[in-house]
Structures are given as structure tokens and as C-alpha cells.
C-alpha positions as CSV (number, residue, x, y, z in Angstrom):
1,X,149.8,31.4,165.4
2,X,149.1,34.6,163.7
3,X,151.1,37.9,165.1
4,X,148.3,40.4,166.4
5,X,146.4,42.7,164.8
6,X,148.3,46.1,164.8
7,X,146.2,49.3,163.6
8,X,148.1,52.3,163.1
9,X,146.1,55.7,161.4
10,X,148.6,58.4,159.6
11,X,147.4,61.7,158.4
12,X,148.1,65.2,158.7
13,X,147.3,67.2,161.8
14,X,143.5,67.6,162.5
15,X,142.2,64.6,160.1
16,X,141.0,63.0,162.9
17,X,143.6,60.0,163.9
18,X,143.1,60.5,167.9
19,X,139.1,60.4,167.7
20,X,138.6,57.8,165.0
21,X,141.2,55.8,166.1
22,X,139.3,55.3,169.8
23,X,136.3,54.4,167.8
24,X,137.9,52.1,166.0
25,X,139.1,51.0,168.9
26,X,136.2,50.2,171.0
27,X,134.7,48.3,168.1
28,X,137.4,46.3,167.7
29,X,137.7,45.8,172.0
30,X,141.3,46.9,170.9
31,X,143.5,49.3,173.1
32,X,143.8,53.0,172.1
33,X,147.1,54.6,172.5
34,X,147.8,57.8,171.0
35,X,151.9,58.5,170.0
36,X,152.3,61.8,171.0
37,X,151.1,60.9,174.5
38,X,153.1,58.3,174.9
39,X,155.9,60.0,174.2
40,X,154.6,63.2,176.9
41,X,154.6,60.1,179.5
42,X,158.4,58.4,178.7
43,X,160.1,61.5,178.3
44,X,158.2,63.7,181.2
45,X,157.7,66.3,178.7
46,X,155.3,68.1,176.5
47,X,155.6,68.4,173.2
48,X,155.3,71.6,172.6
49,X,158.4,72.0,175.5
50,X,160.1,69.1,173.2
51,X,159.7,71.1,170.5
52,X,160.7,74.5,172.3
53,X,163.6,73.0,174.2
54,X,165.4,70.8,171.8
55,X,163.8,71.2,168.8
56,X,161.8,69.1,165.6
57,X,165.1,67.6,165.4
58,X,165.4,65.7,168.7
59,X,161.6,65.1,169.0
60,X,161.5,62.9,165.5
61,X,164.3,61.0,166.8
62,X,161.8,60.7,170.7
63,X,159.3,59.9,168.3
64,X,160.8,57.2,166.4
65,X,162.5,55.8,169.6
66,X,158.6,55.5,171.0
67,X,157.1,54.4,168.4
68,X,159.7,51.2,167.7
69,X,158.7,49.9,171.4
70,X,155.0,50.3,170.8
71,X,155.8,48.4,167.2
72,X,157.5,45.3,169.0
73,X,154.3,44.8,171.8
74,X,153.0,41.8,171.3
75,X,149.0,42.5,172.1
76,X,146.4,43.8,169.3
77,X,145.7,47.8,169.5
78,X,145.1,51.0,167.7
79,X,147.6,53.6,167.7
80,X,147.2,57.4,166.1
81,X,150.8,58.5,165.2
82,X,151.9,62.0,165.1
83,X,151.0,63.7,161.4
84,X,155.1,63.5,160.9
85,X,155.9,60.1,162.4
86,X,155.5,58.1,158.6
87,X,157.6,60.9,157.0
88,X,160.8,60.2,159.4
89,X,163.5,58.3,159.8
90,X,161.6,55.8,158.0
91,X,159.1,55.2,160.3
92,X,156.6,54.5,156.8
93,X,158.6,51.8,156.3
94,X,158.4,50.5,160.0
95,X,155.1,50.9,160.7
96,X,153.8,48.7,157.4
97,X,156.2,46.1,158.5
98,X,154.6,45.1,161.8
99,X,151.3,46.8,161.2
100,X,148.2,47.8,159.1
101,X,148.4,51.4,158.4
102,X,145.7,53.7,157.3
103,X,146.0,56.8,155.7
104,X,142.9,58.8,156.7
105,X,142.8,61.5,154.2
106,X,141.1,64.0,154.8
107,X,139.9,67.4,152.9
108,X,142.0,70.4,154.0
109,X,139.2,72.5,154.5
110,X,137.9,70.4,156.8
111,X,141.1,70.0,158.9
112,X,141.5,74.1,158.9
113,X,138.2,74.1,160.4
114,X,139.0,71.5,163.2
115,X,142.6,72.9,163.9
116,X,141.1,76.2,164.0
117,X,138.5,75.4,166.9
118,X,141.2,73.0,168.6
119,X,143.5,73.9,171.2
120,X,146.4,75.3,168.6
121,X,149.2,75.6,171.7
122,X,148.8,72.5,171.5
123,X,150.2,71.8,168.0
124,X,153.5,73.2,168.0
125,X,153.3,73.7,163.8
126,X,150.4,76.0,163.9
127,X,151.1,78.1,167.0
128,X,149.9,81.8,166.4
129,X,148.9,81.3,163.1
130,X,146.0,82.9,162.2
131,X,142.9,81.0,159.8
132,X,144.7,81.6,155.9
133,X,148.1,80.7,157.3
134,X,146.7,77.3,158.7
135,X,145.1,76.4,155.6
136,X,149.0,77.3,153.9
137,X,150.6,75.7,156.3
138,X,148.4,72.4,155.7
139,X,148.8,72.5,152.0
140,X,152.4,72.8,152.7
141,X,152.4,69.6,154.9
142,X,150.2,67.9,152.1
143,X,152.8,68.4,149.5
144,X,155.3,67.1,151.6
145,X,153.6,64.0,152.9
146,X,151.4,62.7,150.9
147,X,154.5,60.3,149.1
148,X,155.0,58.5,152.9
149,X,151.0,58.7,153.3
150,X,150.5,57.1,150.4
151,X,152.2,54.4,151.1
152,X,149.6,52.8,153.6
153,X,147.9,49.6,153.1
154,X,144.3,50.9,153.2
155,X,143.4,54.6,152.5
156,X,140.2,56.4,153.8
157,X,139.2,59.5,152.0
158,X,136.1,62.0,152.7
159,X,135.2,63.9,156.1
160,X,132.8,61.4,156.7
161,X,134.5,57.8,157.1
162,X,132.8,54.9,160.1
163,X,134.8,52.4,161.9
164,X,132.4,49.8,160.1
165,X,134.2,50.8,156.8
166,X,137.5,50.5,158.2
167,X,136.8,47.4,159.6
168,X,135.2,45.8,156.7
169,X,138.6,47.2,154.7
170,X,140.4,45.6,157.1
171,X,138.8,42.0,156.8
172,X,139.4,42.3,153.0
173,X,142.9,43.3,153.6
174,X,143.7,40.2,155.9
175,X,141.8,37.9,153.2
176,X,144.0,38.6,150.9
């Protein structure tokens, strides 16, 4: 019996990982789960007061912690991870062992646009920074991620990408 299909979308901040990943989910009839929530809801905690409180330190190892259970269910689902999960403790590594990952890469200008119009307090990385120093900051993250990003087993790049491409990547990608 084949292991169930695990979906898990990387990507920096803003490429879109939360809302494509419930599309992708209700056209598979997967589960959505989203990392960053789950970890709000085991450890009673935001993330921003995660990061405040104990720092990026401590919240990469809640993150890992979270995102090992959610690895070892045994049901099919789609799960966004954090835009630092792949590029810690080697969660990469991890997440292309019991799942399909999918880099969703996605132009920076677009992401500075979204991040800019999104709740920022939300993302503790990009609190009080103005328009320019989002953009830096994401170029930043870029150059430091894209080596773990890179590593996924299908990549999606554009602003413009359908759950109907994913999924017919997918079906190639379990073909083979």
C-alpha cells in the first residue's frame, strides 16, 4: 500500500504558500494546514510573541518540533511551511523524505507588493519596515534561501501559477 500523498509548498514570505496551498487543497479534497498556525495552537503563542519572547532561536527549534509530528501523520494533506522552515535544522532534508515539496517561486516585486498590503505585524521579519527596505530584506532572504529552495521536487515559477499545473506536475512526478 502506498504511503499518502503529502504536499508541502516552501517559499519566501508573501509567495503565496497559505492561499495556493488551500486551493490546491480543495482540488485535491486534501486537508489544509498551515505551519505557523499550528505551531500558534501547540504552543499557546503567537509568533510574533515567539519571536519577541524567546527569540528566532527557540521558534526554529518550535518549528521543527511541529513540523516532525505533522511529517509522521498518516492521512494525505497540504501544508504551507514557514518561508524559514526548509532552511533549518534540516527540515529540507525532512520534508522531501516523507513528502512532495514545492518551491513556489515567486518574483520579488510581486511579493513586496503583497507583504506590503498584508498585515506586516504579523510577520515578525518585516515589522516597521517601510516599502525599499521590504524589497532589501526579501532579496536578502532570496540569497540566503534559495540553495534549501532549490532543493524541492517540483518548482513553480511566475506570479501566475493554477492548482491544475501543480497537480498535473504532481501526476508526472509520482509516474516517474
Amino acid at each position: 500500500m502506498n504511503p499518502p500523498l503529502k504536499v508541502v509548498l516552501v517559499g519566501l514570505p508573501g509567495s503565496g504558500k497559505s492561499t495556493f496551498g488551500k486551493q490546491l487543497a480543495t482540488a485535491l479534497n486534501f486537508q489544509f494546514y498551515d505551519l505557523d498556525t499550528l505551531i500558534e495552537e501547540r504552543f499557546s503563542l503567537k509568533i510574533p510573541e515567539i519571536f519577541s519572547r524567546y527569540g528566532e532561536g527557540r521558534f526554529r527549534d518550535m518549528e521543527t518540533e511541529t513540523l516532525e509530528e505533522v511529517l509522521s501523520w498518516d492521512r494525505p494533506y497540504v501544508l504551507a511551511s514557514g518561508g524559514g522552515c526548509p532552511c533549518f535544522n534540516e527540515n529540507m532534508s525532512r520534508i522531501n523524505e516523507k513528502a512532495v515539496s514545492v518551491y513556489l517561486d515567486v518574483p520579488l516585486e510581486d511579493i513586496s507588493e503583497r507583504l506590503e498590503a498584508s498585515k506586516i505585524q504579523n510577520r515578525p521579519l518585516f515589522q516597521g519596515m517601510g516599502s525599499g527596505e521590504i524589497t532589501l530584506k526579501l532579496k536578502s532572504l532570496q540569497a540566503d534561501r534559495d540553495y534549501y529552495y532549490n532543493m524541492a521536487k517540483i518548482k513553480l515559477s511566475g506570479s501566475d501559477f493554477s492548482a491544475e499545473l501543480l497537480l498535473s506536475e504532481l501526476i508526472h512526478l509520482l509516474k516517474n
